[in-house]
C-alpha positions as CSV (number, residue, x, y, z in Angstrom):
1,X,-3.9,-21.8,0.9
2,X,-5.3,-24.1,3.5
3,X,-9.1,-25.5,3.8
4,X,-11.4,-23.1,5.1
5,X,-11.5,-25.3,8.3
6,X,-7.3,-25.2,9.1
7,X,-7.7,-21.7,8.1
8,X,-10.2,-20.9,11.2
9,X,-7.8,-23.2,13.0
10,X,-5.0,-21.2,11.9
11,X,-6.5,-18.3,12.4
12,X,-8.2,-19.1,16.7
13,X,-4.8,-19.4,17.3
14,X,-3.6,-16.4,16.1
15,X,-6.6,-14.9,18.0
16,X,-5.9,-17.0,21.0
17,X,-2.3,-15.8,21.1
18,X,-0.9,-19.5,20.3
19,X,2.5,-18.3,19.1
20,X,5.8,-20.3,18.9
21,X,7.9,-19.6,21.4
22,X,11.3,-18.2,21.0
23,X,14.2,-15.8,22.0
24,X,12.7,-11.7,22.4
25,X,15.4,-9.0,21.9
26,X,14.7,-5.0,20.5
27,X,17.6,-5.8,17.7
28,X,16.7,-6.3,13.8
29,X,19.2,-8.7,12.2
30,X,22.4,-6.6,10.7
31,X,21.0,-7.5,6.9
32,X,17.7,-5.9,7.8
33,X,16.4,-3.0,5.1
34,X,14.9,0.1,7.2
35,X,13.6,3.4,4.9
36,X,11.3,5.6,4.2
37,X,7.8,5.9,1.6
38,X,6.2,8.8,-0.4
39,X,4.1,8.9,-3.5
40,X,4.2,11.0,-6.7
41,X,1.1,12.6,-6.3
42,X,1.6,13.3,-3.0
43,X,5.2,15.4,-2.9
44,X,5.7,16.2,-6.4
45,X,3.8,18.7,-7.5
46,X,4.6,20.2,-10.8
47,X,1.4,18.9,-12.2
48,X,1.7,20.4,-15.3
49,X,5.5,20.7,-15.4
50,X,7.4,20.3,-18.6
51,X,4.9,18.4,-20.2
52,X,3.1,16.1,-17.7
53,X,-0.2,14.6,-18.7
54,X,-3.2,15.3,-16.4
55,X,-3.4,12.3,-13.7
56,X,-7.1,11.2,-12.4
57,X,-6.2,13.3,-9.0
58,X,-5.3,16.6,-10.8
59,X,-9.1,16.0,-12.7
60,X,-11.0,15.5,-9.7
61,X,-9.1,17.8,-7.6
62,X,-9.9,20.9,-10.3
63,X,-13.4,20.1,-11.0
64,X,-14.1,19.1,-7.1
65,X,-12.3,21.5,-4.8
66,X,-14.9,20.6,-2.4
67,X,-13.8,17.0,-2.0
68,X,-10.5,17.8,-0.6
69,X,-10.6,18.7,3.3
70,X,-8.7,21.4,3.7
71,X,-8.6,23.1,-0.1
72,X,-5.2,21.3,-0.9
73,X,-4.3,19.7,-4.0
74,X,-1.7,18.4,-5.8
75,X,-0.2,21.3,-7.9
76,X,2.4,21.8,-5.8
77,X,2.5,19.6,-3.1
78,X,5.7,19.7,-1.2
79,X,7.2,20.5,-4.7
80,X,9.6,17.1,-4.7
81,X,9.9,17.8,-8.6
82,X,12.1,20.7,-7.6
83,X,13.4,20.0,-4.4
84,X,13.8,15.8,-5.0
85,X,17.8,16.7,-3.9
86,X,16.8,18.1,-0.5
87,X,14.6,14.8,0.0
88,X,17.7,12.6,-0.7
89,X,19.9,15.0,1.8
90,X,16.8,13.9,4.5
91,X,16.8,10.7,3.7
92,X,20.9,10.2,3.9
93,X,20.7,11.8,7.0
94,X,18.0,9.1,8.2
95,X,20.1,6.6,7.6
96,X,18.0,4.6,4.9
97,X,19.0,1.5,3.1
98,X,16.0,2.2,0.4
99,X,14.0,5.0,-0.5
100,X,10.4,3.7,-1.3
101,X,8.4,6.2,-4.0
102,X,6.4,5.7,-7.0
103,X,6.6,7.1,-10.7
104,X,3.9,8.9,-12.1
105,X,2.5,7.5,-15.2
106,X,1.3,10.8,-16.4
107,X,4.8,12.1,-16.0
108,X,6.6,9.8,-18.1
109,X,3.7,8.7,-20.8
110,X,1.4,11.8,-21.0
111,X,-1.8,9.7,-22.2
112,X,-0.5,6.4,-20.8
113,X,0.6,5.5,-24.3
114,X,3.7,3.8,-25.2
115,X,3.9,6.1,-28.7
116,X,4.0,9.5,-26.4
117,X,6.9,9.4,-23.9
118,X,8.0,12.7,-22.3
119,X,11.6,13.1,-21.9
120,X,12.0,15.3,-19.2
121,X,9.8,13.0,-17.2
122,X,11.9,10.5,-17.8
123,X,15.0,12.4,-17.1
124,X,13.4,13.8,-13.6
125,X,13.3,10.3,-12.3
126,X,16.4,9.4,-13.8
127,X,17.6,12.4,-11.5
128,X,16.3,11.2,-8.8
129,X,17.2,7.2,-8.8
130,X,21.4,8.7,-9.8
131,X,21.0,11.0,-7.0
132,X,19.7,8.4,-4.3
133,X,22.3,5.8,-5.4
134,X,24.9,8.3,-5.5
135,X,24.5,8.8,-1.7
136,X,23.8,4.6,-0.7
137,X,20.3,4.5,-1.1
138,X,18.6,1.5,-3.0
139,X,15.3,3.4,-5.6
140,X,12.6,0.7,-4.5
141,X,10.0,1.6,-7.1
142,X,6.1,1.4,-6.9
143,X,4.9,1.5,-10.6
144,X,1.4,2.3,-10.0
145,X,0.0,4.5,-6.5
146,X,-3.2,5.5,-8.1
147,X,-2.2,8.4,-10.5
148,X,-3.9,6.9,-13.7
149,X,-3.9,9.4,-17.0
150,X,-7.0,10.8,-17.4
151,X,-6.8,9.7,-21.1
152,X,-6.9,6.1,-19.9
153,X,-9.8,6.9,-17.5
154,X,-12.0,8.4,-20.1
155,X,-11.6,4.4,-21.8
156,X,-13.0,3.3,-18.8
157,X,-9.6,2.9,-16.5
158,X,-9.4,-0.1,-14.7
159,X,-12.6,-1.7,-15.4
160,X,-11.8,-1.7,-19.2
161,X,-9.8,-4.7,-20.3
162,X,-7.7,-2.9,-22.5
163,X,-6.1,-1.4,-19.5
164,X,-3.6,-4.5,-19.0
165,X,-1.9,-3.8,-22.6
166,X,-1.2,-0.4,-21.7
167,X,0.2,-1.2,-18.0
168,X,2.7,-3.9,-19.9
169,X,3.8,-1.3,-21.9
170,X,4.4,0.9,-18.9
171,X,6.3,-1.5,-17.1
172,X,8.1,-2.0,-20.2
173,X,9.3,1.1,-20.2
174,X,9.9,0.9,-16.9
175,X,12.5,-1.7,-16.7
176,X,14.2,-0.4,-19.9
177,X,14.8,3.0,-18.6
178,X,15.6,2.4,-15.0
179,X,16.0,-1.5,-14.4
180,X,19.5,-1.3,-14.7
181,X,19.3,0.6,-11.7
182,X,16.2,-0.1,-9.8
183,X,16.2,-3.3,-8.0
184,X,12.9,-3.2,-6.4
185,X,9.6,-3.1,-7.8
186,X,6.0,-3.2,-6.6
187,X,3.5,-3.4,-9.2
188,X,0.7,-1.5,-7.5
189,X,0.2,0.5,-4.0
190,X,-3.0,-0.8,-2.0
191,X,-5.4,-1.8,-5.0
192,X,-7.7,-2.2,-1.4
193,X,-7.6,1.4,-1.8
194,X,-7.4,2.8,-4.9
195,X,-10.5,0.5,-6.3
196,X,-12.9,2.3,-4.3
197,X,-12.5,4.6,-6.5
198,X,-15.0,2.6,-8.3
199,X,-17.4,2.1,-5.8
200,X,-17.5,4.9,-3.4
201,X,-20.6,6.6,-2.7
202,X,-18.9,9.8,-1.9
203,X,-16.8,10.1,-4.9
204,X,-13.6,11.2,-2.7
205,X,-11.1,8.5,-4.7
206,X,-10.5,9.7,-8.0
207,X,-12.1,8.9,-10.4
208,X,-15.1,8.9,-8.9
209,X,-17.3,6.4,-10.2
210,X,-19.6,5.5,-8.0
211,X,-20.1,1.4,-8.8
212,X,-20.2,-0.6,-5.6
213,X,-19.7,-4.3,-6.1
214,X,-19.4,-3.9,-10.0
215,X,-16.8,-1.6,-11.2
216,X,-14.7,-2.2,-7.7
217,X,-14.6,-6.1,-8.7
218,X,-13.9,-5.4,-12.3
219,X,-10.7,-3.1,-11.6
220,X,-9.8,-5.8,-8.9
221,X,-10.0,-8.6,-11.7
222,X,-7.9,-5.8,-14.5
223,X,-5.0,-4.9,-12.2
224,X,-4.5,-8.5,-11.1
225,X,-3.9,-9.8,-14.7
226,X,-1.8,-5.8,-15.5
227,X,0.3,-7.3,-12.5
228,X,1.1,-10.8,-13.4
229,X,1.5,-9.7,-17.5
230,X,4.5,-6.9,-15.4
231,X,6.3,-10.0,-13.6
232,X,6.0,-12.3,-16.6
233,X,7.5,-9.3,-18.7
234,X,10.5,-9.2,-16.3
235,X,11.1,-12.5,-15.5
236,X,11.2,-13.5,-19.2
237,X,13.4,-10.8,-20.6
238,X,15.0,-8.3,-18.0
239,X,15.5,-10.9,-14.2
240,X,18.5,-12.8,-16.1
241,X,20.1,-9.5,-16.7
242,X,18.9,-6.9,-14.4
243,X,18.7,-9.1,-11.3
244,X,15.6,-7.5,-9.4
245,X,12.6,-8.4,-7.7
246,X,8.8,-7.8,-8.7
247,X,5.5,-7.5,-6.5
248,X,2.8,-5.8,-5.0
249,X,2.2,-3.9,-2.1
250,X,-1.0,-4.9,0.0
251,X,-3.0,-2.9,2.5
252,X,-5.3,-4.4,5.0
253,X,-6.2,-3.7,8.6
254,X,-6.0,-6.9,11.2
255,X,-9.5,-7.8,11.5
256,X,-9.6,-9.1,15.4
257,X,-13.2,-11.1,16.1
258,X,-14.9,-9.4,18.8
259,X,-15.4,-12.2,20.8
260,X,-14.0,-15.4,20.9
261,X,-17.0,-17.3,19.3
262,X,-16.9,-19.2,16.4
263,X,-19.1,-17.0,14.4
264,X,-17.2,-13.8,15.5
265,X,-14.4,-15.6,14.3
266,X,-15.7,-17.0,11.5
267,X,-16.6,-13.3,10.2
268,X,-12.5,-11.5,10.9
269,X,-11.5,-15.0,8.6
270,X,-14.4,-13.3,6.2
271,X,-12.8,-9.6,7.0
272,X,-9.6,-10.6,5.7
273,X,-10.3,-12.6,3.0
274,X,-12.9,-9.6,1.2
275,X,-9.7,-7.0,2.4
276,X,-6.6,-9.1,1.6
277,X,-7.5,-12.2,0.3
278,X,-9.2,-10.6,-2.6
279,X,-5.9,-9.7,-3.7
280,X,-3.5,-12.0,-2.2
281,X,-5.4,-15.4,-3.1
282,X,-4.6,-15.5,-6.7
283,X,-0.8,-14.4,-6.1
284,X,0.2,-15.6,-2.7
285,X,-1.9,-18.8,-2.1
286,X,-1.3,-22.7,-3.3
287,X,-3.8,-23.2,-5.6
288,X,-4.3,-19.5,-7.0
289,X,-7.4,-18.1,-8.4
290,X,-10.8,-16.4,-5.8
291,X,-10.4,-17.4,-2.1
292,X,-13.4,-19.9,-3.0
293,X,-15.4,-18.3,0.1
294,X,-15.9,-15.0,-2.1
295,X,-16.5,-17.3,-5.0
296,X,-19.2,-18.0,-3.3
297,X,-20.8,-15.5,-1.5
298,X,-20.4,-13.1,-4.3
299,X,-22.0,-15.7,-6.7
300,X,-25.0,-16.6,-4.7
301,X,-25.4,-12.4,-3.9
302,X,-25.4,-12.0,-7.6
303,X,-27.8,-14.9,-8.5
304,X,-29.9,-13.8,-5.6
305,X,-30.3,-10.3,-7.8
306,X,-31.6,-11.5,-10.6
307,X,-27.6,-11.1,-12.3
308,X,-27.2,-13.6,-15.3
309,X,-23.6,-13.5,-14.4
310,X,-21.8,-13.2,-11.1
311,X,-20.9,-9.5,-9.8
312,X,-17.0,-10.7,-9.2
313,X,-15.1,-12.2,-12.8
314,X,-14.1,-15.2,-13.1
315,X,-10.4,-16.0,-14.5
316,X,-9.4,-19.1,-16.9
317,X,-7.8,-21.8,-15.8
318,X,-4.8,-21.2,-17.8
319,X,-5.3,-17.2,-16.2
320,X,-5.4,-18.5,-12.4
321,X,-1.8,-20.2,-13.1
322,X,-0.9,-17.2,-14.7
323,X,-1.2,-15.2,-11.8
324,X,-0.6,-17.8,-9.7
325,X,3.0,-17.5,-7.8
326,X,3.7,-13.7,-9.7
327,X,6.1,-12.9,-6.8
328,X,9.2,-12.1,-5.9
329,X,7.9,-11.0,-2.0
330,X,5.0,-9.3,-0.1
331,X,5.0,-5.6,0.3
332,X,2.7,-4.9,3.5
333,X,1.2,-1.6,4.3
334,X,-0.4,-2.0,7.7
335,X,-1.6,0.9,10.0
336,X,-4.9,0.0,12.7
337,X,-7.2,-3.0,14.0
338,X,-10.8,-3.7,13.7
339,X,-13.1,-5.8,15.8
340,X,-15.7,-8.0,13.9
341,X,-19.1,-9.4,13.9
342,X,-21.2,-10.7,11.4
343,X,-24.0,-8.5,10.3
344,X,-25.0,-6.8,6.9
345,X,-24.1,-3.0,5.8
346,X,-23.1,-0.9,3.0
347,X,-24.6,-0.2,-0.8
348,X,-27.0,-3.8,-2.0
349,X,-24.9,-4.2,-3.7
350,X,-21.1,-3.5,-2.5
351,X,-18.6,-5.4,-1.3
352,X,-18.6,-4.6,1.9
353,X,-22.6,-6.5,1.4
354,X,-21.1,-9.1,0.5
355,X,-18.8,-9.7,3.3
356,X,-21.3,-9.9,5.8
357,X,-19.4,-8.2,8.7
358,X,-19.6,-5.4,11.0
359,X,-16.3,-3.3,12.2
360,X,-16.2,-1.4,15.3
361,X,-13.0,-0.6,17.1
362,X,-12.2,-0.8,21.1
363,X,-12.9,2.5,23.0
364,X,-10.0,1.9,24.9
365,X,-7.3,2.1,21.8
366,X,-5.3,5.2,21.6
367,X,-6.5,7.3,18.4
368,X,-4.4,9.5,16.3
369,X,-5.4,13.3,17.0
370,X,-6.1,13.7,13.1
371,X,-6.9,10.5,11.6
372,X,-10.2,8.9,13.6
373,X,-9.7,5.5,11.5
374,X,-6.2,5.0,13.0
375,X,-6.7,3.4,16.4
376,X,-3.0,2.6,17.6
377,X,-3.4,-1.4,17.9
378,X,0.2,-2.6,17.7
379,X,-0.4,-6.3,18.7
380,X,-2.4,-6.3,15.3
381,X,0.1,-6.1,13.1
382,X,2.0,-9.0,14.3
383,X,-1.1,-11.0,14.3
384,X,-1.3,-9.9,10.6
385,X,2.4,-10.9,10.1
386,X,2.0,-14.2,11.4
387,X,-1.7,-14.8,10.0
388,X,0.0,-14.0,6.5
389,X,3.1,-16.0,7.4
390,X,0.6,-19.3,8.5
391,X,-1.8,-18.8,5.4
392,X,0.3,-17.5,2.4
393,X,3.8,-20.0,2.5
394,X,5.9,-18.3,4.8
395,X,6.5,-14.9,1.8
396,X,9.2,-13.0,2.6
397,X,7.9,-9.4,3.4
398,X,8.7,-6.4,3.5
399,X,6.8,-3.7,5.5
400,X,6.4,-1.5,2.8
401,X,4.3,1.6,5.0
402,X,3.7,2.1,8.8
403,X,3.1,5.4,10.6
404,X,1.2,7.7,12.5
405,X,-0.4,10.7,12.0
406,X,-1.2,13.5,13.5
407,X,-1.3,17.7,12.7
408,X,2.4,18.1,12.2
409,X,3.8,18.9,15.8
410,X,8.1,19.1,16.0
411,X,7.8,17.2,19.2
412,X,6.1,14.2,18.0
413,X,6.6,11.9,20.8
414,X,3.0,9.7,20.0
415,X,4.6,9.1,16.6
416,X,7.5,7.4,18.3
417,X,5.6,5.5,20.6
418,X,4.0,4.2,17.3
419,X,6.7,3.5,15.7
420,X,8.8,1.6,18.8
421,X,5.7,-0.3,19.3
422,X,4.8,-1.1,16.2
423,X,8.8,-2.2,15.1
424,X,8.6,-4.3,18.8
425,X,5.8,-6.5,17.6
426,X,7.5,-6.9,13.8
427,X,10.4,-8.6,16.2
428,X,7.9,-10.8,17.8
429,X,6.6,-11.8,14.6
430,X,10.3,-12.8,13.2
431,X,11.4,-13.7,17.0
432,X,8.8,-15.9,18.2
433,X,6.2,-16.6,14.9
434,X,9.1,-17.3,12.6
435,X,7.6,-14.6,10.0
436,X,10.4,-14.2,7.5
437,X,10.0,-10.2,7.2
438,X,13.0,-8.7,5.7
439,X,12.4,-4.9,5.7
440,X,10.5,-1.9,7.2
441,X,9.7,1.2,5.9
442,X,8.3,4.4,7.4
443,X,5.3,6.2,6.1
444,X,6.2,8.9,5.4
445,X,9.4,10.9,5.2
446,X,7.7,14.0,4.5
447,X,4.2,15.5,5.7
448,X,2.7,15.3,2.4
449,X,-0.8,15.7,0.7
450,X,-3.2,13.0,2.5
451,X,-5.4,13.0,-0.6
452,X,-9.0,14.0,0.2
453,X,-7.5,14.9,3.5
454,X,-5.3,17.7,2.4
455,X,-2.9,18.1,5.1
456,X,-5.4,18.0,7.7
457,X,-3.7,14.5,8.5
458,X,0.3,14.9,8.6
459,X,2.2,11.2,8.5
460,X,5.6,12.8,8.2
461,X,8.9,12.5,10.2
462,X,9.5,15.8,8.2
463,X,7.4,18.8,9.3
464,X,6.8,20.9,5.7
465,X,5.3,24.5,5.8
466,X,3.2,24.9,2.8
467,X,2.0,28.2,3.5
468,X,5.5,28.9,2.5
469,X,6.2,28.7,-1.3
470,X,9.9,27.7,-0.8
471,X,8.4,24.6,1.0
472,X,10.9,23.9,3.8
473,X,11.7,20.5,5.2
474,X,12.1,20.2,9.2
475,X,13.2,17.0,10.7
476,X,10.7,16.1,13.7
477,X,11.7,14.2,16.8
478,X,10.6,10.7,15.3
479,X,13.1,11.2,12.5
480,X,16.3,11.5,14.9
481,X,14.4,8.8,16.8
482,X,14.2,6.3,13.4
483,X,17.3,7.5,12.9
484,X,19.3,5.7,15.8
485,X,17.0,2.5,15.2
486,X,18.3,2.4,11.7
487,X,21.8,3.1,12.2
488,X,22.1,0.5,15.3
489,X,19.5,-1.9,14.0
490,X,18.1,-1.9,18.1
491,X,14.4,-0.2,19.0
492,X,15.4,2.5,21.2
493,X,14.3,2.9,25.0
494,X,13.7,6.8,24.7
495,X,10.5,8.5,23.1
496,X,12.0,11.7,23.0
497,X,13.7,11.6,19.6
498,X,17.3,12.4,21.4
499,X,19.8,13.8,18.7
């Protein structure tokens, strides 16, 4: 990672638009991965089925009705458990080289324990990786997108220690049963995300506890260490036989200064460090461990409280190295921009304290008609590209979720705009930054559960009628749209998702 000075450096000309120059065209290379995303929770249903253990959503969803939007849960979802062949058929049709999903932990271990495995979990993803391969579609597998057992939970979840055992001994599992299969695997979905459910006031991230700048930093600190004991697992005894690759899929918006002054610049290098660097520092950077600017902003909060101990844990040496280098590439989940000043707000204390920064967004950027957070800021995710290329060693990534959401209209014509803009300025980043970025996957091939949101938000390129119990599946215009992209590797001129 570079000094804090070459990284504002780094960083004014990322803001300043001082890109290498180099060749534009609209065509991805011909080895270029394209597919599609979806998470257990949020198509499966069967929550219950054929002896699932209850999940953290399923807990909070029963005993808080009120904290989903629209009354939706996951029961049922879009039923994938049942109709996981008809997803397959979508997804062939598509034209994907990988089908992005996630297993459910519940599903397979009941309590999360290694003694208690449920075979007909097993077998249903079994089904469902022999099914995808049988029709040319690589199973890239996300162990972990944020359906801990309840059982675990009640120990404390993520901000017990003891939590890292178990995870080894779910990714153990893991590779026995389906490495021989399953070439690519993420670790965890967005920890950005799913650690609020720590720390959130409002209690809408299962499970609820409501810890700012305590239990958030603690599960940040427990999944970090859960990840690197995963990689070490498989790179001491299943790489040399199985032949895969291991990471972790990060989630961060670009933070954009809102000026061009070196304190409003000085406070998006802040943004992204609290939002990605958090996470990214101890795997992606040089040196490993903290970025040292939350080191020390978090310690001096702390002391400032009268803490005898700083609010964020602090690893071993021997742990830093570790963690240190625990990847195989860098899943990216990207989806809006930010503009950023310094200022204080949020819980004393909370992380978002402790960053010292104030968002606000540009009037001026489209906004999807059901998600207000997602302003349509294309030119931000190439910044984030090459921001990540400039400050983490060039990773290979993969775009592991991009999309657009909106209330499920057929004639989706702002989702294509999305998604042509947003593929363009991936281009520019490999064209004309030199990112190395190998892959990019669509969120999501089905409208599914949007968590708290219900299905007040749909990201799908796949309409589903839930008031209908059979659960259809309709192709939308943006999936015959991604479907020329993928099968001609070129972004396509038209909007209108021509068959």
């Amino acid at each position: 990672m570079p000094s804090s000075r070459l990284r504002l450096l780094l960083l004014v000309a990322v803001v300043r638009g001082a890109m290498r120059p180099g060749a534009v065209n609209n065509r991805f290379p011909d080895d270029f991965l394209f597919g599609a995303a979806s998470a257990s929770y949020q198509v499966e249903g069967g929550w219950d089925a054929d002896g699932k253990g209850e999940g953290i959503w399923d807990r909070m969803f029963h005993e808080h009705p009120e904290f989903s939007r629209d009354g939706q849960n996951g029961d049922v979802a879009d039923d994938s458990y049942h109709l996981y062949k008809e997803d397959v058929k979508l997804l062939k049709e598509l034209g994907v080289n990988h089908y992005r999903f996630s297993i459910s932990w519940p599903r397979i271990m009941p309590t999360g324990e290694a003694n208690n495995i449920n075979q007909p979990g097993i077998d249903y993803y079994n089904n469902l990786i022999n099914e995808l391969l049988d029709n040319g579609i690589q199973p890239m597998v996300t162990m972990y997108h944020w359906d801990l057992p309840q059982w675990l939970q009640d120990l404390g979840g993520w901000t017990n220690p003891i939590i890292v055992d178990y995870f080894e001994d779910y990714a153990r599992v893991l590779y026995e049963t389906y490495g021989d299969r399953v070439k690519w695997w993420s670790t965890f979905n967005e920890p950005k995300s799913f650690i609020m459910g720590y720390s959130r006031d409002d209690g809408l991230i299962a499970p609820s506890i409501k810890k700012p700048g305590v239990g958030d930093y603690l599960a940040t600190h427990h999944l970090l260490i859960a990840h690197a004991r995963a990689y070490h697992l498989y790179d001491e005894q299943y790489r040399a036989k199985q032949q895969g690759k291991v990471s972790i899929a990060l989630n961060t918006d670009w933070h954009e200064p809102l000026t061009n002054s070196t304190e409003d610049i000085a406070a998006a290098d802040r943004a992204m460090q609290f939002d990605f660097g958090l996470f990214a520092h101890p795997i992606f950077s040089t040196e490993g461990d903290y970025p040292p600017l939350l080191r020390e902003r978090i310690d001096n909060n702390s002391k400032a409280e009268g803490r005898t101990r700083s609010r964020l844990p602090v690893f071993s040496k021997e742990m830093v190295e570790y963690i240190r280098g625990t990847y195989d590439f860098l899943g990216l989940n990207y989806y809006s921009t930010t503009l950023v000043t310094s200022g204080l707000t949020g819980d004393n204390p909370s992380r978002e304290r402790d960053s010292g920064i104030i968002e606000s967004v540009d009037p001026s950027w489209p906004t999807s008609p059901s998600s207000t957070w997602l302003k349509v800021v294309p030119w931000g995710l190439r910044k984030l590209i090459t921001w990540i290329h400039q400050n983490y060693n060039a990773p290979t990534i993969v775009i592991t979720e991009n999309g657009y959401s909106d209330h499920g209209t057929l004639e989706d014509t702002e989702r294509i705009s999305y998604y042509k803009s947003h593929m363009t300025e991936v281009l520019k980043a490999m064209n004309e930054d030199g990112a190395h970025v190998i892959g990019y996957t669509a969120w999501s091939i089905l409208d599914n559960l949007e968590w708290n949101s219900g299905y007040t938000e749909r990201f799908g390129v796949c309409y589903v009628n839930i008031s209908d119990p059979a659960r259809p599946r309709t192709p939308k215009a943006s999936f015959y749209y991604l479907k020329n992209v993928f099968q001609t590797h070129e972004i396509q001129d038209t909007t209108d998702g021509s068959r």
